[in-house]
DRENPA-3360 file (N, C-alpha, C; in nm, 2 decimals, always signed):
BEGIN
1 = XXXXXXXX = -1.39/-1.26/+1.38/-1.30/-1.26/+1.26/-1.16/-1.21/+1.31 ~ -1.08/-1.28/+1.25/-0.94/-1.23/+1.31/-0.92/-1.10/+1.22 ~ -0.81/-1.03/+1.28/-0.74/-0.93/+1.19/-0.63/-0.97/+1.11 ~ -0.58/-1.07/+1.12/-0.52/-1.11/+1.01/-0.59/-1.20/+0.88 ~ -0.70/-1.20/+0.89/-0.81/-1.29/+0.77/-0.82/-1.11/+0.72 ~ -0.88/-1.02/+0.76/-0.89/-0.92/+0.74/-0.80/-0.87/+0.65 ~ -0.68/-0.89/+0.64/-0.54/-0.81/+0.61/-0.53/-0.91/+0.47 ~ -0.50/-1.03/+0.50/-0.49/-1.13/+0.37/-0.60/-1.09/+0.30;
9 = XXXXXXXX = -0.74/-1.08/+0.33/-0.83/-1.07/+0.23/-0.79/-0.93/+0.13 ~ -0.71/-0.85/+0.21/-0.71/-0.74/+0.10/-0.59/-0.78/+0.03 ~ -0.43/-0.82/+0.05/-0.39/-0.86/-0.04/-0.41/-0.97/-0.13 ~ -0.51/-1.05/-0.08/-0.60/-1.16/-0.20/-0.62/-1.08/-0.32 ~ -0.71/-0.96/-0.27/-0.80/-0.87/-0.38/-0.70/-0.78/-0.46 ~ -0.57/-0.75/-0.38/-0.46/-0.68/-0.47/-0.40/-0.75/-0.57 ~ -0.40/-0.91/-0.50/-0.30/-1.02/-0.60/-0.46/-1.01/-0.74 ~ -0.54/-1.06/-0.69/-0.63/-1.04/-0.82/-0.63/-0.91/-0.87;
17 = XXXXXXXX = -0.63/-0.79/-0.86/-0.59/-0.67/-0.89/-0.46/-0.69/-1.00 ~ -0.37/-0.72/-0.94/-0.29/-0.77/-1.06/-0.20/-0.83/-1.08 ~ -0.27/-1.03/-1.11/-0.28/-1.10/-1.11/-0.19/-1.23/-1.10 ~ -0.14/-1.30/-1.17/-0.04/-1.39/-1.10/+0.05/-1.40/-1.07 ~ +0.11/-1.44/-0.98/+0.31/-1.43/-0.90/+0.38/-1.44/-1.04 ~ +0.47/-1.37/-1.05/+0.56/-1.34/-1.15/+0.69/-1.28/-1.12 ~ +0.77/-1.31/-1.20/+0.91/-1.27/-1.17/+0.92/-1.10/-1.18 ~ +1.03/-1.07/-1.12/+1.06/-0.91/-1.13/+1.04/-0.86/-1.27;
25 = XXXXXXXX = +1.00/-0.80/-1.31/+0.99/-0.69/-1.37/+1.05/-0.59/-1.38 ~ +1.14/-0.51/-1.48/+1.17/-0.37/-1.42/+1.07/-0.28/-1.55 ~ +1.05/-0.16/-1.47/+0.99/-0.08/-1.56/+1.04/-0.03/-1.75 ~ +1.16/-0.05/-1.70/+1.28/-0.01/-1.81/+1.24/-0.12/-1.92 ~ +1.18/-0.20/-1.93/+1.17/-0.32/-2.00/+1.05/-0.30/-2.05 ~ +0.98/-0.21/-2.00/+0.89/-0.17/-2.10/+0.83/-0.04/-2.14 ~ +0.90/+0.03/-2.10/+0.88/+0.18/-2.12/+0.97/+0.22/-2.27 ~ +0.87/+0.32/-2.31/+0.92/+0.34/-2.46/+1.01/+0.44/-2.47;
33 = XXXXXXXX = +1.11/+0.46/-2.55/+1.23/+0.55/-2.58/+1.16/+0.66/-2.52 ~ +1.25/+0.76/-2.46/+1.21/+0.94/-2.38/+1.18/+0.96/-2.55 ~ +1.10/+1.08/-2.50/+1.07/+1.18/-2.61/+1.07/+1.29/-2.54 ~ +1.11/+1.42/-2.59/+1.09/+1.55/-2.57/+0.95/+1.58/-2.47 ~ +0.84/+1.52/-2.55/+0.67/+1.53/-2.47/+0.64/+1.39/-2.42 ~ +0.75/+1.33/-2.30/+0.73/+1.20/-2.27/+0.68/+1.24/-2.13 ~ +0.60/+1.18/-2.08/+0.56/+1.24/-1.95/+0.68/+1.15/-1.84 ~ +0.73/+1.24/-1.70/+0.77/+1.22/-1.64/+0.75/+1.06/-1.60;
41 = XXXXXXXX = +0.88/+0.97/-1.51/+0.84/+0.90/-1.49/+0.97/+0.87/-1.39 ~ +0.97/+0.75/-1.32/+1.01/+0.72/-1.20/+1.15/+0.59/-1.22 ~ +1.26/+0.54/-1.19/+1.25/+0.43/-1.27/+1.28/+0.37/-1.14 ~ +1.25/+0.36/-1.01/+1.27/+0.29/-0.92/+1.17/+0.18/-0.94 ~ +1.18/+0.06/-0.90/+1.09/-0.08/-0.89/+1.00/-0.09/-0.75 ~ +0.83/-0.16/-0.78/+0.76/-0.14/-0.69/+0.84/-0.19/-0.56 ~ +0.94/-0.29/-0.57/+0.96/-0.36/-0.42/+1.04/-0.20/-0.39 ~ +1.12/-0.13/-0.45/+1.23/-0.03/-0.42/+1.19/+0.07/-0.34;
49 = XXXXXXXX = +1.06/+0.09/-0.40/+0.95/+0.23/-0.30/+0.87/+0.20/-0.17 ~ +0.84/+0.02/-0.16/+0.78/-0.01/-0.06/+0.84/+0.00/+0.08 ~ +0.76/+0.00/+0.19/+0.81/+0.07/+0.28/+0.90/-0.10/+0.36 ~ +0.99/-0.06/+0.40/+1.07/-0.15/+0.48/+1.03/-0.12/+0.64 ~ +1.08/-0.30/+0.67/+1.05/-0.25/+0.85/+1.11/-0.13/+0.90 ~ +1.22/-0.08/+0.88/+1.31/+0.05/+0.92/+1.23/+0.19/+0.93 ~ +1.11/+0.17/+0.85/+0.99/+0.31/+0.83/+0.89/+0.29/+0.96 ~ +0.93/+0.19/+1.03/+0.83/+0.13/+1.12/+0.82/+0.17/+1.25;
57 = XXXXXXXX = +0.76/+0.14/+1.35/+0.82/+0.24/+1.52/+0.79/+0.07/+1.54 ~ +0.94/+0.06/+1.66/+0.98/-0.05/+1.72/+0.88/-0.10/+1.75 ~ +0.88/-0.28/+1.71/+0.81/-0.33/+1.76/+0.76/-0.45/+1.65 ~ +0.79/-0.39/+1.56/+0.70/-0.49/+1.43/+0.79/-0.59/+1.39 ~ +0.70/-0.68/+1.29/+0.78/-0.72/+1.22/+0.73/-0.79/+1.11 ~ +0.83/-0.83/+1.00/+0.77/-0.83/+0.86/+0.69/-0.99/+0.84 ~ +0.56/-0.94/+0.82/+0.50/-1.10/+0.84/+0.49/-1.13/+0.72 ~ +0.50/-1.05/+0.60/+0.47/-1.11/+0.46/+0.50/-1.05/+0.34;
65 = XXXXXXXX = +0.57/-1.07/+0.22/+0.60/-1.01/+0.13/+0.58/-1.11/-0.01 ~ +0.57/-0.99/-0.14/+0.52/-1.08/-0.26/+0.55/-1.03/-0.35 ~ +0.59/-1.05/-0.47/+0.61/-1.01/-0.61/+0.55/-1.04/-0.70 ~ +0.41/-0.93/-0.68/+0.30/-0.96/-0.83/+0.31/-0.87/-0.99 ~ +0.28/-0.93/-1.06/+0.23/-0.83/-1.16/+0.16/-0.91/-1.27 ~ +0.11/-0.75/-1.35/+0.02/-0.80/-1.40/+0.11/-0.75/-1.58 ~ +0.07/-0.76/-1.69/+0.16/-0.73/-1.79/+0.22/-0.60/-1.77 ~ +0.30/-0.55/-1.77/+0.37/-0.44/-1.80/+0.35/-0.35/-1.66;
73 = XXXXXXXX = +0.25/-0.42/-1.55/+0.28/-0.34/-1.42/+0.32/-0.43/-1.31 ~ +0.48/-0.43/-1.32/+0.49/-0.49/-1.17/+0.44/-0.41/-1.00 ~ +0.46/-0.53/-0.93/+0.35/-0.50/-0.79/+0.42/-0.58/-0.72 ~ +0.39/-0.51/-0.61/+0.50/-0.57/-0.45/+0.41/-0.53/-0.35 ~ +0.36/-0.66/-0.24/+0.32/-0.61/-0.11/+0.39/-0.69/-0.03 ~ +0.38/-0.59/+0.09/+0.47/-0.62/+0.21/+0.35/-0.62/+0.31 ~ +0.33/-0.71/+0.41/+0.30/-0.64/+0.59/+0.38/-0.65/+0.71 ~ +0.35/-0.60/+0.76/+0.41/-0.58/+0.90/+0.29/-0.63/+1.02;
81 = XXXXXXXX = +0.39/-0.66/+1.12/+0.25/-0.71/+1.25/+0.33/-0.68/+1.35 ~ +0.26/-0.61/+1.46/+0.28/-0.60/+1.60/+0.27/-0.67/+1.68 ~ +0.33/-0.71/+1.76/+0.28/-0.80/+1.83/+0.26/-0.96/+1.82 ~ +0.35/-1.02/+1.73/+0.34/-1.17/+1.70/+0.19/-1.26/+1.64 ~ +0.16/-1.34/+1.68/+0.05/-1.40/+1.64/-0.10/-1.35/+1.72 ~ -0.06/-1.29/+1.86/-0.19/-1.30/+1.95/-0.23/-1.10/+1.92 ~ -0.25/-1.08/+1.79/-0.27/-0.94/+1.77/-0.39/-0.90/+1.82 ~ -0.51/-1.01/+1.87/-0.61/-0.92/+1.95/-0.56/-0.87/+2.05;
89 = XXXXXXXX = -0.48/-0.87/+2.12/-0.44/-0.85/+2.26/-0.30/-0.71/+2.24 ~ -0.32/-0.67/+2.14/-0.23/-0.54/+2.08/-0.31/-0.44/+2.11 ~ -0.27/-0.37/+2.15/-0.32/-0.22/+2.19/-0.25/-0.12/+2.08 ~ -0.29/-0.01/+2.04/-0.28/+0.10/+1.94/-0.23/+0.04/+1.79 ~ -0.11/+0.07/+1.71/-0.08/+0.06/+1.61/-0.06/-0.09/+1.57 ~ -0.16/-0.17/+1.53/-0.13/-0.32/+1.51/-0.06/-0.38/+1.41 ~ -0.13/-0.31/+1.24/-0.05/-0.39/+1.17/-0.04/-0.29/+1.04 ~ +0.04/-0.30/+0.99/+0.00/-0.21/+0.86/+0.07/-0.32/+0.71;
97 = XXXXXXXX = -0.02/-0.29/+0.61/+0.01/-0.36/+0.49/+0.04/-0.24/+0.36 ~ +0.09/-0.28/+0.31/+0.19/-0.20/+0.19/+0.18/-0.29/+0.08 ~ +0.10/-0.20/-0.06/+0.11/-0.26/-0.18/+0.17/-0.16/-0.30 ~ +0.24/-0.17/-0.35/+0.31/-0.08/-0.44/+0.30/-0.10/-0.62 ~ +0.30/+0.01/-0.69/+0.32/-0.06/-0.81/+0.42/+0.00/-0.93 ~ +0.41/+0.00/-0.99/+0.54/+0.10/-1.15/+0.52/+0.07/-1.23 ~ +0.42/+0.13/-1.32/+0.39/+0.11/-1.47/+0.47/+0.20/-1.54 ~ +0.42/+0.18/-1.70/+0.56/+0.25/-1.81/+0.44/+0.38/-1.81;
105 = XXXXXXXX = +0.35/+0.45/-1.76/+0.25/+0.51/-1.73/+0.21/+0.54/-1.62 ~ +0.19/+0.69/-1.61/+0.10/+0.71/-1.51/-0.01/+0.68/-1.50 ~ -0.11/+0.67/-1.64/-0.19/+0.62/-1.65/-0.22/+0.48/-1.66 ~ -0.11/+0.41/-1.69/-0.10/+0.26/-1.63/-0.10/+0.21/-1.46 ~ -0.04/+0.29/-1.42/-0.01/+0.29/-1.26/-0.13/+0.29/-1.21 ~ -0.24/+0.44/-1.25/-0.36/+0.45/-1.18/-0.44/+0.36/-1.23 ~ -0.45/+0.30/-1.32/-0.57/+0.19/-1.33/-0.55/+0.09/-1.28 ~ -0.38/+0.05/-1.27/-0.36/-0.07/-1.12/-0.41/-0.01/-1.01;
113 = XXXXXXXX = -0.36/+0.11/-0.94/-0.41/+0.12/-0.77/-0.59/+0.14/-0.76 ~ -0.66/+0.18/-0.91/-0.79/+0.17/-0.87/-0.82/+0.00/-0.86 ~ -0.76/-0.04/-0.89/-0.81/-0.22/-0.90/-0.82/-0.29/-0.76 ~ -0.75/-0.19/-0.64/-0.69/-0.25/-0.54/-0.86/-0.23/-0.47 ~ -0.92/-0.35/-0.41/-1.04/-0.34/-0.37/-1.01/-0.29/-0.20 ~ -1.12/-0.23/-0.17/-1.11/-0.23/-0.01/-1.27/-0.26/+0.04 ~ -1.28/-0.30/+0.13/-1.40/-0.37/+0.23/-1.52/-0.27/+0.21 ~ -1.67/-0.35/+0.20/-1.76/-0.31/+0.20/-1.74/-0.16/+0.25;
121 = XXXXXXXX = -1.76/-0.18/+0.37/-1.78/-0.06/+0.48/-1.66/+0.03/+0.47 ~ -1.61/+0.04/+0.37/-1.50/+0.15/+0.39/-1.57/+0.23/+0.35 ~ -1.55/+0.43/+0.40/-1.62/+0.50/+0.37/-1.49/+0.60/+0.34 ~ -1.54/+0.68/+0.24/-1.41/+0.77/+0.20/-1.41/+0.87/+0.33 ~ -1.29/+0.95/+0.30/-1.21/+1.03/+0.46/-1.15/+1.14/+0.38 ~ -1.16/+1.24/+0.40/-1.10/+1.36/+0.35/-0.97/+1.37/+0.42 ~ -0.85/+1.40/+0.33/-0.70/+1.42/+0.35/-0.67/+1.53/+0.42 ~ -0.56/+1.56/+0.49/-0.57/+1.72/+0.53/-0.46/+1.78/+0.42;
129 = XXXXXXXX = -0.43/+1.72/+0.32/-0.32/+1.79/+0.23/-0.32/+1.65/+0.12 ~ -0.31/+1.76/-0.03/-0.25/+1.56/-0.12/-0.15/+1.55/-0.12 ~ -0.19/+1.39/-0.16/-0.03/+1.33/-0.17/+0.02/+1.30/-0.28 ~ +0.13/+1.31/-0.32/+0.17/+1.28/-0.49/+0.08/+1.36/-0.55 ~ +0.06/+1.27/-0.70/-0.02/+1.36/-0.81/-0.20/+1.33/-0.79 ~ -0.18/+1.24/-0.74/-0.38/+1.17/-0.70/-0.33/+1.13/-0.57 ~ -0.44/+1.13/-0.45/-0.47/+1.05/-0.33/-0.57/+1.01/-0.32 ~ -0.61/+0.93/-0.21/-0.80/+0.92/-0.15/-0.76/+0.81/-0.02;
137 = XXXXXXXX = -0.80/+0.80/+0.02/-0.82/+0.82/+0.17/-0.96/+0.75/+0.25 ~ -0.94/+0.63/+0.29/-1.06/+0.54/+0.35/-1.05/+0.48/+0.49 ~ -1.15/+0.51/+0.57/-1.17/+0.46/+0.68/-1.27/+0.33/+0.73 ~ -1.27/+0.22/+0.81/-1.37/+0.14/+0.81/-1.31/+0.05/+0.96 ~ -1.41/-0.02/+1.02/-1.39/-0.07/+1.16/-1.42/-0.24/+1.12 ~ -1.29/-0.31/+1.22/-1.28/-0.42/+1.19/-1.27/-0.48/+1.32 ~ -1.37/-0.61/+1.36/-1.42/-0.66/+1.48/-1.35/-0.82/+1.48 ~ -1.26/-0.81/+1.57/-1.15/-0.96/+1.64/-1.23/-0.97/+1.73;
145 = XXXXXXXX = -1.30/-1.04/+1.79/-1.36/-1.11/+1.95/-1.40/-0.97/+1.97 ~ -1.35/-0.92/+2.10/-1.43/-0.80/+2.21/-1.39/-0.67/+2.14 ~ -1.31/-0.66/+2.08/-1.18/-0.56/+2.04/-1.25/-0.52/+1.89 ~ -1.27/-0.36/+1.86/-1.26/-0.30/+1.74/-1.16/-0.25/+1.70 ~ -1.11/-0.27/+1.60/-1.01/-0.21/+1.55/-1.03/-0.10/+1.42 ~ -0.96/+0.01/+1.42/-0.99/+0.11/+1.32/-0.90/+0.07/+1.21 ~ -0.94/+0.08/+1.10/-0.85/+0.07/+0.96/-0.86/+0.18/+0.89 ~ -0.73/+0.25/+0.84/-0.72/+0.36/+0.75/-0.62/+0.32/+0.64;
153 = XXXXXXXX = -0.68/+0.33/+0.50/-0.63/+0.30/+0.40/-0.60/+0.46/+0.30 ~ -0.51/+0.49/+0.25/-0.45/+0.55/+0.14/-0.42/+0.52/+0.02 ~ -0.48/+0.51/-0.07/-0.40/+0.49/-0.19/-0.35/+0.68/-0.27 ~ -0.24/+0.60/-0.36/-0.22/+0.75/-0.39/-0.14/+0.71/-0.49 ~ -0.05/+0.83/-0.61/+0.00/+0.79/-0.75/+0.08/+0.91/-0.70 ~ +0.24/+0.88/-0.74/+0.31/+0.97/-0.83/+0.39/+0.96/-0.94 ~ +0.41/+1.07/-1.02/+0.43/+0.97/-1.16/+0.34/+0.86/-1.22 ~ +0.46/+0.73/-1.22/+0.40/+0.56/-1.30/+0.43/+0.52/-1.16;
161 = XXXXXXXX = +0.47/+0.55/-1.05/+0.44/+0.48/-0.95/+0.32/+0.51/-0.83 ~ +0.31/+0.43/-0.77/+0.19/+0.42/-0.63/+0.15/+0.32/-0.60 ~ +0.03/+0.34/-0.52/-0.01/+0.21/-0.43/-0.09/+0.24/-0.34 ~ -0.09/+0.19/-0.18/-0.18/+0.15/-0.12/-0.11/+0.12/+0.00 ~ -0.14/+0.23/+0.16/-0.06/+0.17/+0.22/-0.22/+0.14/+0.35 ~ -0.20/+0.05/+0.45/-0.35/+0.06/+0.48/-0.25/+0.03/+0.68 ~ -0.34/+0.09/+0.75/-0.25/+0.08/+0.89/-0.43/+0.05/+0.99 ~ -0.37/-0.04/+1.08/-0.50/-0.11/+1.17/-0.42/-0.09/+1.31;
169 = XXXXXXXX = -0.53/-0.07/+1.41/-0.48/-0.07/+1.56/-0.65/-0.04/+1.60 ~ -0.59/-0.02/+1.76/-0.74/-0.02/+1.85/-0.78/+0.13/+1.81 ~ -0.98/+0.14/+1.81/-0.95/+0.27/+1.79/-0.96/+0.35/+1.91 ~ -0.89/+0.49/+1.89/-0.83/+0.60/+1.93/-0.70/+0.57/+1.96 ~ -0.64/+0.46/+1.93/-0.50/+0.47/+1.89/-0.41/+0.45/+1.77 ~ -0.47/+0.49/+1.70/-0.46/+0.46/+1.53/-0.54/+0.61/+1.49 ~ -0.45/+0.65/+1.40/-0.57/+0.75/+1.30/-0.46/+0.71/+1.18 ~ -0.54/+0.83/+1.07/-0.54/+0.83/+0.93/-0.38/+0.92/+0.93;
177 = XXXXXXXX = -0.35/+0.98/+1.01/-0.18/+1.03/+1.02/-0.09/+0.92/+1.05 ~ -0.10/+0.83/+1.06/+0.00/+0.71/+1.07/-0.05/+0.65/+0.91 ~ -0.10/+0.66/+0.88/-0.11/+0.59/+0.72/-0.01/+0.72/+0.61 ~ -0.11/+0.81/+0.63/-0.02/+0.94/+0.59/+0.12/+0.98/+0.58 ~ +0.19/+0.96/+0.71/+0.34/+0.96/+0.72/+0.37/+0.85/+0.65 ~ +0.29/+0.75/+0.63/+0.42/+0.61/+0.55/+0.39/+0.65/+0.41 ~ +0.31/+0.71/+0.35/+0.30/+0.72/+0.22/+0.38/+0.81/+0.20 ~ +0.39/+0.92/+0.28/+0.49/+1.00/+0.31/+0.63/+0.93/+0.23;
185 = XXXXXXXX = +0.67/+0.85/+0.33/+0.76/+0.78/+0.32/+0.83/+0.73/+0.17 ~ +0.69/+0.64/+0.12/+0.72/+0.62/+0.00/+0.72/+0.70/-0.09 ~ +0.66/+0.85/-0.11/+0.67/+0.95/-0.24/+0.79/+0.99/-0.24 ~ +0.88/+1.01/-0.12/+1.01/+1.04/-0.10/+1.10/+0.92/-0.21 ~ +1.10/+0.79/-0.20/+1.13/+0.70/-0.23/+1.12/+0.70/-0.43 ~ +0.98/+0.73/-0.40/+0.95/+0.77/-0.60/+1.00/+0.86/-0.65 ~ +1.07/+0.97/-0.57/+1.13/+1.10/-0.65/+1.27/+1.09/-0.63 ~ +1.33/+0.97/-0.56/+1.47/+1.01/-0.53/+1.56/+0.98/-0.66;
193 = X = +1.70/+0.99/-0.70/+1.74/+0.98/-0.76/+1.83/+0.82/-0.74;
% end
């Protein structure tokens, strides 16, 4: 099985997560008048928070991007790939995929990132610190010809925004701290002004 059937399969399950290609969205368009007891919220757009190749260590490059949503939560995935087309033959950090979302809710947000499916054999992974206001944290092994590869996925919420960032390479050159620093990356992005 290649590692890029691997990678598409999960943005398949994100695009069904939430659901047909659709024009931009901005959150503003459907979030209701502030109130005094309005819970915090974010107003940057899912493509705004997603991580760009610039978050990336030389080498990659942007193999894919999309503009999903589903009513009232727009969604953006990006990936990245190492190494051009012949990615079995990649050694350490191979590919990482980025799905993002922004509802008029936090609790709209988190019932999109729980929708985002991940592979049988993912087994949950304890974090060494959280991230945003929810995290969780999955690990599972993914077999190209001779070559295993380790996959560590993150999903996490802050505020009405979050997502899903998921990073693949050989293992013992890949851990769940290269997933971590990009989410990193994007909570920075959800709180900025």
């Amino acid at each position: 099985m290649r590692l890029a059937y691997a990678a598409c399969a999960l943005l398949v399950l994100l695009g069904t997560a939430c659901g047909p290609a659709a024009g931009r969205t901005t959150p503003s368009a459907t979030k209701p008048p502030a109130s005094p007891t309005a819970e915090p919220t974010t107003e940057q757009t899912a493509e705004a928070i997603a991580l760009r190749l610039s978050d990336l260590p030389p080498g990659f490059e942007r193999e894919s991007a999309e503009r999903r949503s589903a009513p009232g939560v727009p969604a953006y995935s990006v990936s990245f790939r190492r190494g051009g087309k012949a990615s079995t033959e990649v050694r350490g950090l191979a590919q990482v995929v980025c799905a993002t979302v922004v509802a008029p809710s936090s609790l709209g947000a988190q019932a999109a990132i729980d929708q985002i499916h991940l592979p049988a054999n993912a087994r949950s992974t304890a974090l060494d610190e959280p991230l945003g206001d929810r995290s969780s944290a999955f690990a599972w092994e993914l077999h190209a010809g001779t070559l295993v590869f380790q996959a560590y996925a993150v999903k996490f919420r802050k505020l009405n925004a979050g997502g899903m960032v998921m990073v693949v390479g050989t293992g013992g050159d890949v851990a769940l701290s290269d997933a971590t620093s990009l989410v990193k990356t994007i909570l920075e992005r959800i709180t900025a002004d």
